[in-house]
C-alpha positions in Angstrom: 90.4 105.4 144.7 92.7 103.2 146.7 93.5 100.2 145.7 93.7 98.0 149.0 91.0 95.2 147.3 93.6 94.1 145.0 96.4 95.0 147.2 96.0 91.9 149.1 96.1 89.6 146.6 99.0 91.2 144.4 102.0 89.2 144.2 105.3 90.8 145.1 107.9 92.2 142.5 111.0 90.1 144.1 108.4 87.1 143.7 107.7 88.1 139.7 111.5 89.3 139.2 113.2 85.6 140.6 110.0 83.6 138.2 111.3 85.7 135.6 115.1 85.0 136.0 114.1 81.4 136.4 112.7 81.2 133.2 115.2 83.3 131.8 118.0 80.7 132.5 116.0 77.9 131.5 115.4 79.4 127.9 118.9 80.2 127.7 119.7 76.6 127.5 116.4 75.9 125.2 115.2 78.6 123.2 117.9 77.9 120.0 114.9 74.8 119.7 112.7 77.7 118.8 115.3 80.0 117.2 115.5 77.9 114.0 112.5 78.3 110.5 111.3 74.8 109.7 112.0 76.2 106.3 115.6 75.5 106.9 115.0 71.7 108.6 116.7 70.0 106.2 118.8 72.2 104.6 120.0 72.9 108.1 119.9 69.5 109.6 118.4 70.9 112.7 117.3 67.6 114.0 120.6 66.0 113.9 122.0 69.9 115.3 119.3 70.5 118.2 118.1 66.9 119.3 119.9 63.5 120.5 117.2 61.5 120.2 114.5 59.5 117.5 111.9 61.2 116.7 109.8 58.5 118.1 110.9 59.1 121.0 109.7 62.0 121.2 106.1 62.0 119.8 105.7 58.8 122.4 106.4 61.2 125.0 104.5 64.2 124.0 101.2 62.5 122.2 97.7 64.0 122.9 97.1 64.7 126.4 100.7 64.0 127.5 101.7 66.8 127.2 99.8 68.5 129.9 100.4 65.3 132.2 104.1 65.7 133.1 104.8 66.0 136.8 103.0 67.9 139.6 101.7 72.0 139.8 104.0 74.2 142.1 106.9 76.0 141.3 110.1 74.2 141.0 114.0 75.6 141.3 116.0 72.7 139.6 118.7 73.1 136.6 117.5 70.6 134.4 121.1 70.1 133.4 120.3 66.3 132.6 118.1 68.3 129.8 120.4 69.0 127.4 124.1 67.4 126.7 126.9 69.7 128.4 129.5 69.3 125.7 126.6 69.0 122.3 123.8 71.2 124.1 121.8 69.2 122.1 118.1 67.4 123.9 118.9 64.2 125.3 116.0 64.0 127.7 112.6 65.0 126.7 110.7 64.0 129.9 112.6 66.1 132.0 112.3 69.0 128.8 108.5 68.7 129.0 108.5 68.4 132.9 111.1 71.7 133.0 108.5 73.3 130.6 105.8 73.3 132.5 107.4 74.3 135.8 108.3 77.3 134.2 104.9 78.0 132.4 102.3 80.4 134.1 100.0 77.9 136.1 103.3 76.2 137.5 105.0 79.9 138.7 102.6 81.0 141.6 102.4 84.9 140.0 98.7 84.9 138.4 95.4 86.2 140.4 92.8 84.1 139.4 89.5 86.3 137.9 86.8 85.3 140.8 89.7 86.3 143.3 90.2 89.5 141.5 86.5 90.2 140.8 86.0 89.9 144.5 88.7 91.9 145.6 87.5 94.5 143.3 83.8 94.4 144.7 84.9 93.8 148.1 82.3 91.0 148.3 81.9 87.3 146.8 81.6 87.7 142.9 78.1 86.3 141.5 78.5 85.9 137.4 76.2 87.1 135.0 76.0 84.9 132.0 74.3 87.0 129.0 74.3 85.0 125.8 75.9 87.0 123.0 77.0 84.1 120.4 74.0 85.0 118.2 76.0 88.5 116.9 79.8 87.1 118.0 81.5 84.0 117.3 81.8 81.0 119.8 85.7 82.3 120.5 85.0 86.1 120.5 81.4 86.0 122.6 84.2 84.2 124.8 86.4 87.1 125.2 84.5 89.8 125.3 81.9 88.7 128.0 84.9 87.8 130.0 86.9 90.4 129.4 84.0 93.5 129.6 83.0 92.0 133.1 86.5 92.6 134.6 86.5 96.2 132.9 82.9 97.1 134.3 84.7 95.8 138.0 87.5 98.1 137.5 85.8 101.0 136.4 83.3 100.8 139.6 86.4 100.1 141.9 88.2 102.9 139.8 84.9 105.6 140.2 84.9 105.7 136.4 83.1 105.9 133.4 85.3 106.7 130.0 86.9 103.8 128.3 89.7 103.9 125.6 90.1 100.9 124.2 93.1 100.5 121.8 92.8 97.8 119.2 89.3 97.7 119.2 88.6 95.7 115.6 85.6 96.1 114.8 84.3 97.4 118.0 83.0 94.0 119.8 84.2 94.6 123.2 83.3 98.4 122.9 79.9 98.1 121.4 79.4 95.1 124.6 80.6 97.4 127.1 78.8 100.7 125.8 75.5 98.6 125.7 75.8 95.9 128.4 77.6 98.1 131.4 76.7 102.4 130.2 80.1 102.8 129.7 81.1 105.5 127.3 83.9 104.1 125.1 86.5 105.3 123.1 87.5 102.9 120.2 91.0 103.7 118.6 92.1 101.1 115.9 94.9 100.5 113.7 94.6 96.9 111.8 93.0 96.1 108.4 89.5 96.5 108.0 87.5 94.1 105.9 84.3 95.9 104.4 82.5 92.2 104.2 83.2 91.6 108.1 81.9 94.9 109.4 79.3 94.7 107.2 78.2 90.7 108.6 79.0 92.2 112.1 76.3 94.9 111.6 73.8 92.9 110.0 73.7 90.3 112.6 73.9 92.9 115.4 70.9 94.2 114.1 69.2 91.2 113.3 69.5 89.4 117.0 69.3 92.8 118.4 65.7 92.8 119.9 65.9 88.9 120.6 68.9 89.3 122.8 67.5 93.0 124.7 64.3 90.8 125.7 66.7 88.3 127.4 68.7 91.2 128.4 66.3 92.6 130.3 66.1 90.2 133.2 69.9 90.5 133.5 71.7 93.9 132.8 71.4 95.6 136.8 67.4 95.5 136.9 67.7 98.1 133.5 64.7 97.9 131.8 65.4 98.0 128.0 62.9 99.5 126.4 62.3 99.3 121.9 63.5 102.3 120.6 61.3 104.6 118.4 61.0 103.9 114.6 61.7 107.3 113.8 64.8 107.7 116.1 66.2 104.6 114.3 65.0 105.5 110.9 66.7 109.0 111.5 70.2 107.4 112.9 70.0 104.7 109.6 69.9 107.8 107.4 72.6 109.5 109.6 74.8 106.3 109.4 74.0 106.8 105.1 75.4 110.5 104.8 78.5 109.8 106.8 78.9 106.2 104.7 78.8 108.6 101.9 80.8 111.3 102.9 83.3 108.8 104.5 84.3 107.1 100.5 84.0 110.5 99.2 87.4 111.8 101.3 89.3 107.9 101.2 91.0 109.2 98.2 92.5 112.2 100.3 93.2 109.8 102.9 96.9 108.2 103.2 97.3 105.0 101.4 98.3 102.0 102.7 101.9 102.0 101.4 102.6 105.3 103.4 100.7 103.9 106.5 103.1 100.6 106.5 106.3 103.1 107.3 105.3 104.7 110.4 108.0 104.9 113.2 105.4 104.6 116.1 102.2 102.9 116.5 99.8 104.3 113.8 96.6 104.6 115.3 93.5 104.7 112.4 91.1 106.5 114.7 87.4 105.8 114.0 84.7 107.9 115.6 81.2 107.9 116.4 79.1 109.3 119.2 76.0 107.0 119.4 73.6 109.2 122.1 71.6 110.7 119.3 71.0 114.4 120.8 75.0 114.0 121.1 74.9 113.7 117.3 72.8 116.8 116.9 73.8 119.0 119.2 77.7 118.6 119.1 79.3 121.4 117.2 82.4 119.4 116.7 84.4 116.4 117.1 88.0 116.2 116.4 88.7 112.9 116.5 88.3 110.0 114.0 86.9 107.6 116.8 84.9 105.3 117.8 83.0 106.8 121.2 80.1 104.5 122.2 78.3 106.7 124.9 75.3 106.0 126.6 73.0 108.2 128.8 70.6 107.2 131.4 69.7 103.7 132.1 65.7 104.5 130.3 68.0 105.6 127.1 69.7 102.2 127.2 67.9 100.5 124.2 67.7 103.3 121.6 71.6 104.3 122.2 72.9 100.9 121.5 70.6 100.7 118.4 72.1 103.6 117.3 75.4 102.4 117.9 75.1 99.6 115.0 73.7 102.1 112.8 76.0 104.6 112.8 79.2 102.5 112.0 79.8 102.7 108.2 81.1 99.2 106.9 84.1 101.7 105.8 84.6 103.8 109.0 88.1 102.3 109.1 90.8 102.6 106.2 92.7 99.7 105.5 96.2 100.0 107.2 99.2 97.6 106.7 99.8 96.6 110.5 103.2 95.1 109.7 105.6 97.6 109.3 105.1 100.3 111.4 108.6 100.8 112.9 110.4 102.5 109.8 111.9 105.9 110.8 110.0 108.4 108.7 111.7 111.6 107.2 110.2 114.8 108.2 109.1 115.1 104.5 106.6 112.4 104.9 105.7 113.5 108.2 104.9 116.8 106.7 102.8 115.3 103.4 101.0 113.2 106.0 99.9 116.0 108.4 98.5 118.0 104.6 96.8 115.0 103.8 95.1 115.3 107.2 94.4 118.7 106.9 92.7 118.6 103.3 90.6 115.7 104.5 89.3 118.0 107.1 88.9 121.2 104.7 87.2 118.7 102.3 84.5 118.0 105.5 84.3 121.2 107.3 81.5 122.6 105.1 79.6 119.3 105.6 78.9 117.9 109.1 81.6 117.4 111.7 79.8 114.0 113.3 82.6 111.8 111.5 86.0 113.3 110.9 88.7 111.0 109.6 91.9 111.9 111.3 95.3 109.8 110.9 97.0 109.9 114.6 100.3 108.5 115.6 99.7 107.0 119.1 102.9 106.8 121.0 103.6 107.5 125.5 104.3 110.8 124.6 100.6 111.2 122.8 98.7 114.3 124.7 95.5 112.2 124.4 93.4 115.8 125.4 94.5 116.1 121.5 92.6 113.4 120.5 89.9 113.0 123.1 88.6 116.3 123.5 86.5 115.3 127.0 89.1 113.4 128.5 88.3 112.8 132.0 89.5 109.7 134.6 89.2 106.5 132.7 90.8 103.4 132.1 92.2 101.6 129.2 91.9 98.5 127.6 92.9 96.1 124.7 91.8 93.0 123.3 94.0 90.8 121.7 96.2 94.3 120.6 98.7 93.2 118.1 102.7 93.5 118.2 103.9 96.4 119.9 100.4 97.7 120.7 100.2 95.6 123.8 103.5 97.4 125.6 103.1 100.6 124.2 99.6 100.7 125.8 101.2 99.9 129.1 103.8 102.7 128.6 100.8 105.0 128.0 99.0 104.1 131.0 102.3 104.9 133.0 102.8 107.9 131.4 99.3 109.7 131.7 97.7 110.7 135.3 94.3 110.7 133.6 94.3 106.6 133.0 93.7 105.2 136.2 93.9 101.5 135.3 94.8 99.1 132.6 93.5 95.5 131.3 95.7 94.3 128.0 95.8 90.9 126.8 98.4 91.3 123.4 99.1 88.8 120.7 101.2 88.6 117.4 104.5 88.4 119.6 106.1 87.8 116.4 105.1 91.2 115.3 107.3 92.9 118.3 110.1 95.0 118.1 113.4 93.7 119.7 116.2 96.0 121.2 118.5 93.4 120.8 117.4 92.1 118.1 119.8 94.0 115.2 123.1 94.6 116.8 123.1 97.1 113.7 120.3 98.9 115.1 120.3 99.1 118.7 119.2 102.5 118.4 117.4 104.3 121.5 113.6 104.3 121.6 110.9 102.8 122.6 111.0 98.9 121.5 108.0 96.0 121.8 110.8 93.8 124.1 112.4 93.7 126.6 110.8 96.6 128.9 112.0 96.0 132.1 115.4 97.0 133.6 116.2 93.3 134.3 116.4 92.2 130.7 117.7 95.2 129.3 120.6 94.9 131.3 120.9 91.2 130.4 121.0 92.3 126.5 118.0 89.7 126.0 116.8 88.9 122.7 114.1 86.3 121.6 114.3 86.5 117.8 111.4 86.2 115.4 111.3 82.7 114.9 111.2 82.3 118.8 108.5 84.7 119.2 106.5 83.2 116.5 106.7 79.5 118.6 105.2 82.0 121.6 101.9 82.2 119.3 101.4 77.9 119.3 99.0 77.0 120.8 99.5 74.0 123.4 96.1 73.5 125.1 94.5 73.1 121.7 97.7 70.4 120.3 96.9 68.4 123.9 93.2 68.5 123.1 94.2 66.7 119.2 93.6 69.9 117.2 96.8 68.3 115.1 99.5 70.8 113.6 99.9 71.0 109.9 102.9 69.0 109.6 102.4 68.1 106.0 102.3 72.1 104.5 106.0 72.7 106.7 107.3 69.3 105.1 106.2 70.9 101.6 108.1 74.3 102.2 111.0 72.4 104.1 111.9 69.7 100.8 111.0 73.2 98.6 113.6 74.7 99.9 116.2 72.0 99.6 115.0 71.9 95.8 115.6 76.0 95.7 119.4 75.2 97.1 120.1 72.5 95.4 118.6 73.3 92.0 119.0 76.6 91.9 121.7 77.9 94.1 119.2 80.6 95.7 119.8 80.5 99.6 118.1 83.8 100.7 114.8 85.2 98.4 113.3 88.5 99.1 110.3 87.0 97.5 107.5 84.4 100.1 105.7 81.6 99.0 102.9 82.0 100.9 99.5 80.5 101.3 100.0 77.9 98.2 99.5 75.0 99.7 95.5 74.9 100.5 95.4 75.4 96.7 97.8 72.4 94.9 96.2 69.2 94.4 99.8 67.7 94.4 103.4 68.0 95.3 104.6 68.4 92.3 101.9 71.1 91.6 103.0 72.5 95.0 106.5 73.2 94.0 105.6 74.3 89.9 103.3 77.1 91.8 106.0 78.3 94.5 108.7 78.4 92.0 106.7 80.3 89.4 106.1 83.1 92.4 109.6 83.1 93.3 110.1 83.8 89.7 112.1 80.6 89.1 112.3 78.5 85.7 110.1 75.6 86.9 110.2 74.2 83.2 114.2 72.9 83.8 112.7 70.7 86.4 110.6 67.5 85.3 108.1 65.9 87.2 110.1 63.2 87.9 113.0 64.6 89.6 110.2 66.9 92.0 109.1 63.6 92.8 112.8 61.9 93.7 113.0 64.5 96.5 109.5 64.1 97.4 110.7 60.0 97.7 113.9 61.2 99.9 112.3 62.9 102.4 109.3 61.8 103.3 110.2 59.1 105.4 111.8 62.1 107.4 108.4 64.1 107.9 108.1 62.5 111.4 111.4 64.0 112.7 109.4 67.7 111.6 106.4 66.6 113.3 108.7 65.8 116.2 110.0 69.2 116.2 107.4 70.9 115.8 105.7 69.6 119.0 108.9 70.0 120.6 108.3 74.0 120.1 104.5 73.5 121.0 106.2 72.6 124.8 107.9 75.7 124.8 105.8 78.2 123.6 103.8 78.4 126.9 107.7 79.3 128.6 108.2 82.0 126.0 105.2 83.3 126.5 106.1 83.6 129.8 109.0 85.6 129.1 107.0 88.2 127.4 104.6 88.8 129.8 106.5 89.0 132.7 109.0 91.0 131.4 106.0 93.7 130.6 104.8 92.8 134.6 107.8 93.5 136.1 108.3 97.1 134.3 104.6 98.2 136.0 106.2 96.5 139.0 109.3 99.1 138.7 107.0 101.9 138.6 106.2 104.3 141.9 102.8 105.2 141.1 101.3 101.7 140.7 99.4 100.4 143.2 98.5 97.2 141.7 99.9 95.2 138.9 99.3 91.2 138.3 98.8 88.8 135.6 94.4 87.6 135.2 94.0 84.5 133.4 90.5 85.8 131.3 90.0 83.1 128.5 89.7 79.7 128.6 93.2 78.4 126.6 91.4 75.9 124.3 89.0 78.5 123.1 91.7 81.9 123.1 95.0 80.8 123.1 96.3 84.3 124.0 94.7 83.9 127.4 96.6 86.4 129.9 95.7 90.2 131.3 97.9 92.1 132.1 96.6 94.5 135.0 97.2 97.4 136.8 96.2 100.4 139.2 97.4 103.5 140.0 97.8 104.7 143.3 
């Protein structure tokens, strides 16, 4: 297919690569705001370091919908040198930081397609929405997405002439069971993230239980298909189907890698979870090689009776639990070689049984030969939801790397989980890293930092809308960790507090419980002297709730880093037709709101 639809609208790499630059020089100046832990606010002084101002100051300037207010839409070049001091480069203007901010946020820079735009450009013809309620089986924020999402897909594909999905990250299979069943696409599923048995287990029940009540609705809606009840043999046969592979699944986990040798993988470990839901598919096919999860669907008068199949036939443990951390540690060829037996003897273990579901660990990386993995791999496009850390770039690198993927749609998240080149100046090692990707910032040696990609994950739409930030937890772990310095010398811990605070009924029973994980003597300290720093520093909490919303301003810009950085590598690529940035979600209800999109020539 040619894209000329989108063509028109698409806007120009020297237009993407000068908003990048922009907002490249302007975080130069700001980002150290971000670069700091609020676990070091005190010990580190960072108001007095980063800001020339009171903290009252600032929160009068940045309360509730203020934030959004400051100055006009349109892209801006300025300095903003009367920003920061020259000689202190510390704050000394927070209008002008707020109103810098949002010029170089994504609304403000002039590079995004809007979805109507690119749904007509895609159809050729003015785009008529079709709402389809799915919150009875999805919650409010995910029925969000993946109606969204699945009807820019669906456009694609048609525009594309396709019919196979691969959609990487897929969860627990929302936006591919919504796209198998709401637009016959047949859908490959490939995950890697933690799997909880209770979740997929609710997710199945409710499918089941709103199923009929949303196919009636349905009807009237889905392209004149006429969804028809399936027989109760057919679904009595695929719920005892869906039993033996449960079955058969637990009875090769303990074969399976564990989750301490998953958590070391140098690439992106894919746990690939597979079922075919067309049932004469499930009969008839001799084998399948993959681990994955295919939603296929045949004719339109087969609609009803495959998607019923579909929640029947995923086992609350198709997925094994898999640390998504830590998945950039080199691994020996030993381990490599232990992993690829383990693969094998789960396969020997099943290949007397029936090959329907075959758990197979796979390490997805540019270089994958998906053919090995998807054994009828024809033209499709793929797509990720809310893919986590460096699953987001790597699925663009895939899509530029294999002819068969015609097109892409990725919306990432977890920046903080990316890789950084520049990150280590111990370990700027060749390879493929989560950032930067594009020739522009490699050049420029640019590095974010964890604590700066973490700020990239606030949410400001939801701050401006009063959903408050939890100020009083990061005053607790800020005066903790004066109390670790001060009391007992310990700067740096391998060890993490962690979630402690929803469960003390005090201060003081905040700090016994954190020091009795870190494996400190809380008996040397009384209650009283927990209490005298408790005394010191609370009239200093507002400076932290200062700070804090100061990051909240620039997390929008960061984010803008990220995502154009991954824009302008498609945009350096010859056999792209298409690439832009699609604003999907609605920001107060998904804060990770931005597609990335493209089409090959």
């Amino acid at each position: 297919s040619s894209a000329a639809g989108p063509a028109s609208i698409a806007p120009a790499a020297e237009t993407v690569a000068s908003r990048l630059g922009a907002v490249a020089q302007f975080l130069r100046r700001a980002l150290p705001l971000c670069q700091a832990h609020t676990v070091e606010f005190y010990t580190r002084g960072l108001w007095e370091q980063l800001v020339a101002l009171s903290p009252e100051t600032v929160l009068e300037a940045l309360s509730g919908a203020g934030l959004l207010r400051h100055g006009h839409s349109g892209f801006l070049q300025a300095p903003f040198s009367n920003v920061f001091c020259e000689n202190s480069q510390k704050l000394v203007n927070v209008q002008f930081f707020a109103l810098a901010a949002k010029h170089h946020s994504l609304p403000s820079l002039e590079v995004c397609t809007p979805l109507e735009q690119m749904l007509g450009a895609l159809s050729g013809k003015q785009h008529e929405r079709c709402e389809i309620k799915t919150d009875e089986f999805m919650n409010y924020k995910k029925s969000h997405e993946v109606q969204m999402m699945s009807e820019l897909i669906d456009s694609i594909a048609n525009f594309c002439g396709v019919k196979q999905v691969i959609d990487l990250g897929s969860g627990k299979g929302y936006l591919s069971s919504f796209l198998s069943m709401q637009y016959n696409l047949k859908v490959y599923g490939i995950d890697s993230s933690n799997t909880n048995t209770y979740g997929a287990n609710e997710r199945n029940r409710k499918l089941k239980k709103h199923w009929r009540a949303y196919q009636s609705r349905a009807r009237a809606n889905v392209r004149g298909q006429v969804l028809e009840e399936p027989k109760d043999r057919a679904v009595q046969d695929e719920m005892k189907c869906s039993a033996n592979i449960s079955e058969k699944l637990l009875s090769t986990k303990n074969s399976l890698l564990s989750q301490d040798q998953m958590a070391s993988s140098d690439s992106v470990p894919l746990e690939i979870t597979g079922a075919l839901t067309d049932s004469a598919m499930l009969k008839t096919r001799e084998q399948t090689e993959t681990h994955l999860v295919a939603q296929t669907q045949s004719d339109g008068n087969k609609i009803s009776e495959n998607a019923f199949s579909l929640l029947n036939i995923l086992p609350a443990d198709a997925v094994e639990a898999v640390s998504s951390s830590k998945y950039n540690v080199e691994l020996c060829e030993e381990e490599k070689e232990q992993r690829k037996m383990a693969s094998i003897k789960a396969k020997a273990n099943k290949s007397n049984d029936s090959n329907i579901y075959l758990p197979l660990t796979s390490y997805i990386t540019a270089e994958t030969e998906l053919r090995d993995i998807i054994t009828d791999l024809e033209d499709c496009i793929m797509v990720g939801l809310h893919t986590c850390g460096d699953l987001a770039p790597n699925t663009l690198r895939i899509f530029t790397a294999k002819p068969e993927i015609k097109a892409v749609c990725s919306v990432g998240c977890c920046y903080h989980l990316l890789t950084e080149e520049f990150e280590n100046q111990k370990d700027c090692s060749p390879g493929l890293w989560g950032f930067p990707m594009c020739r522009y910032l490699k050049e420029e040696g640019w590095c974010c930092g964890r604590n700066a990609r973490m700020s990239a994950c606030l949410a400001l739409e939801r701050v401006a809308v009063s959903q408050v930030l939890p100020t009083e937890s990061l005053f607790y772990r800020a005066v903790l960790q004066v109390i670790i310095e001060e009391c007992y010398g310990v700067i740096k811990s391998d060890r993490h507090v962690g979630k402690i605070f929803s469960k003390s009924s005090s201060f003081v029973d905040y700090v016994r419980k954190s020091l009795k994980k870190l494996e400190l003597d809380e008996s040397k300290l009384p209650d009283s002297c927990i209490m005298d720093y408790y005394e010191k520093y609370k009239h200093r909490m507002i400076e932290l709730e200062a700070f804090n919303m100061l990051k909240v301003v620039l997390a929008p810009c960061i984010e803008v880093l990220l995502l154009l950085d991954r824009l302008c590598y498609l945009k350096e690529k010859d056999n792209i037709a298409w690439s832009g940035l699609v604003k999907l979600f609605d920001p107060v209800k998904s804060p990770r709101c931005y597609a990335v999109v493209a089409l090959k020539k």
